[in-house]
C-alpha angles and dihedrals in degrees: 000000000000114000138180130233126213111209098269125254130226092045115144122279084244102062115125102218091052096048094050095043094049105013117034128077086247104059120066096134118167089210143349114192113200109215132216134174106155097180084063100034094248125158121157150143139216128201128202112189099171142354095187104122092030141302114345112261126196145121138265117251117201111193136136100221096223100176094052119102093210095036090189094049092041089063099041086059100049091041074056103046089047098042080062093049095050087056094057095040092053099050092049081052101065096246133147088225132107113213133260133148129190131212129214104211104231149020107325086212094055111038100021108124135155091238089055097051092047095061084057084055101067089041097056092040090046085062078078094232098301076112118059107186129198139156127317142153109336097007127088146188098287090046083066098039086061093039084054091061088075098026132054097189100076134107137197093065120163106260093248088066098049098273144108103254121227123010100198098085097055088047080050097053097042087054086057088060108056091042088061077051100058088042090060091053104038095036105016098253129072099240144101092218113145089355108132099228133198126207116185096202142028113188121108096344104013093064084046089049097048087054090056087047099051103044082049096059092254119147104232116201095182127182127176132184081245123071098192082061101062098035080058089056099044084048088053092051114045124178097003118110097271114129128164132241126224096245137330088277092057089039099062090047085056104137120241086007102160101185127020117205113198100200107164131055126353122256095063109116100067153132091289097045104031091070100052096032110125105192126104096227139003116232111168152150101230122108119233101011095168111082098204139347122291090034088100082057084051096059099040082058097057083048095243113141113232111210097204105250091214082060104040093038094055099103098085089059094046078058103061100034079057081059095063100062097045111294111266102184089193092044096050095045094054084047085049089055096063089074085081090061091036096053090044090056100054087053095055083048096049086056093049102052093037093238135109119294080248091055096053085045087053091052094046096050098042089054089056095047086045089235 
């Protein structure tokens, strides 16, 4: 029997999840629905963190959290963290969608049935359409075709089921743009030509990005936590000037690196990276790269120009609300090319109001949400 969990009461005025939900700047959520199917091993949560502009739109993450010492809080909070950042995105793209993401609890290769993804599912289509799913970190293509075999409000379908196919090459190619934005700004053209570029992860996006570099003339030093997955990538480009570094640490110490690109995980630029970071400006896929308030002031002190990942990762979003309306490739790529304007623009703003290029795409999101 599939039920559904409110987020408990009587928990301690200290809980994380509960603080950031009702009392932090960064909570405001309209609703979070706690997921539980035992017979399939499901456990999940989505977030909805507006519907302002529209129903809320955001992937499904499926990660175990191994590191975390409370795996299940762990994930409300980043569902959290990344329902707040769809909203955001969306509304700098243009789209009539709020933001939500969802998170599947545990290792997606070892736990990942149909069964499973089918009792998501009926969680997410019980929500009535005010959430919209898609792909994410450790689901594909074929995990929401199954999922939209009990729900008809999901996106990034295969095309033989009605849907656009992979996000990931239209989040690639957004990312390109709003690195030959911060080239403009940083070397007067928008191009990557001759720059020596680091991407930290190539796995959906980061193969796709390393393609756009290096037809543009671009240097690429790459690096991944797994290893099948670079030497793919080298395999893919030989004879270009693409090379691998040891690990992320040895990536962002990289000399003479010009542009770093986090595409992995969120958290990685830090107090531990930001200092020794070499690079002269931070251009990635990732969601959630800072790892807590006041790094982007960080950044902006050691003189390296943060392009906001909510705003440069939004073409895979564009993708699949493009999707929605009967999936148009051509349509949702020149869509996706406006990332370059739009990134541009928050940089002017950032100069002009003498704040950090997150804090202008803040401004300029929250104006269209009417926050």
């Amino acid at each position: 029997m599939i039920e559904v969990s409110p987020v408990p009461t009587g928990v301690p005025a200290g809980d994380p999840v509960i603080s950031t939900l009702f009392r932090s700047e960064q909570g405001g959520h309209e609703q979070v629905v706690l997921c539980q199917d035992r017979p399939s091993g499901l456990k999940a949560v989505i977030a909805l963190h507006s519907t302002a502009l529209g129903p809320a739109l955001g992937g499904t993450r499926f990660h175990a959290y191994p590191g975390a010492a409370d795996p299940e809080q762990a994930a409300v909070l980043d569902a959290l963290n990344l329902a707040r950042g769809m909203s955001y995105k969306n509304a700098l793209a243009g789209l009539d969608h709020g933001g939500g993401k969802a998170v599947i609890i545990g290792d997606p290769e070892q736990i990942k049935t149909e069964a499973l993804l089918r009792a998501y599912g009926r969680f997410v289509a019980s929500l009535g359409g005010r959430y919209v799913t898609a792909c994410d970190v450790g689901t594909y293509v074929r995990d929401m075709d199954v999922v939209a075999q009990e729900c008809r409000w999901t996106t990034g379908r295969s095309p033989e089921n009605g849907g656009a196919g992979d996000s990931s090459v239209l989040t690639a190619f957004g990312v390109f743009q709003g690195m030959r934005a911060a080239a403009q700004r940083l070397w007067g053209a928008p191009t990557l030509r001759g720059r020596l570029v680091g991407i930290a992860g190539v796995g959906k996006v980061g193969k796709h990005l390393v393609a756009h570099l290096l037809e543009d003339g671009a240097r690429v030093v790459v690096t991944d936590v797994r290893e099948e997955s670079v030497r793919a990538v080298l395999e893919a480009h030989p004879g270009t000037p693409l090379t691998a570094a040891a690990d992320t640490e040895a990536l962002i110490r990289t000399e003479g690196l010009d542009l770093y690109a986090p595409c992995a995980l969120g958290g990685a630029l830090n107090d531990e990276t930001v200092p020794v970071l070499t690079a002269k400006a931070v251009c990635g896929a990732a969601n959630n790269q800072l790892a807590h308030p006041g790094v982007e002031k960080d950044l902006a002190e050691r003189g390296i120009l943060y392009a906001p990942d909510y705003v440069v990762n939004a073409g895979g979003v564009i993708q699949v609300a493009d999707e929605l309306h009967g999936f148009d490739f051509a349509r949702a790529k020149a869509k996706a090319e406006k990332i370059f304007h739009t990134t541009v623009a928050i940089f002017e703003r950032a100069e002009a109001d003498g704040v950090p290029p997150v804090a202008a795409a803040d401004r300029l999101a929250e104006q269209r949400m009417g926050r």
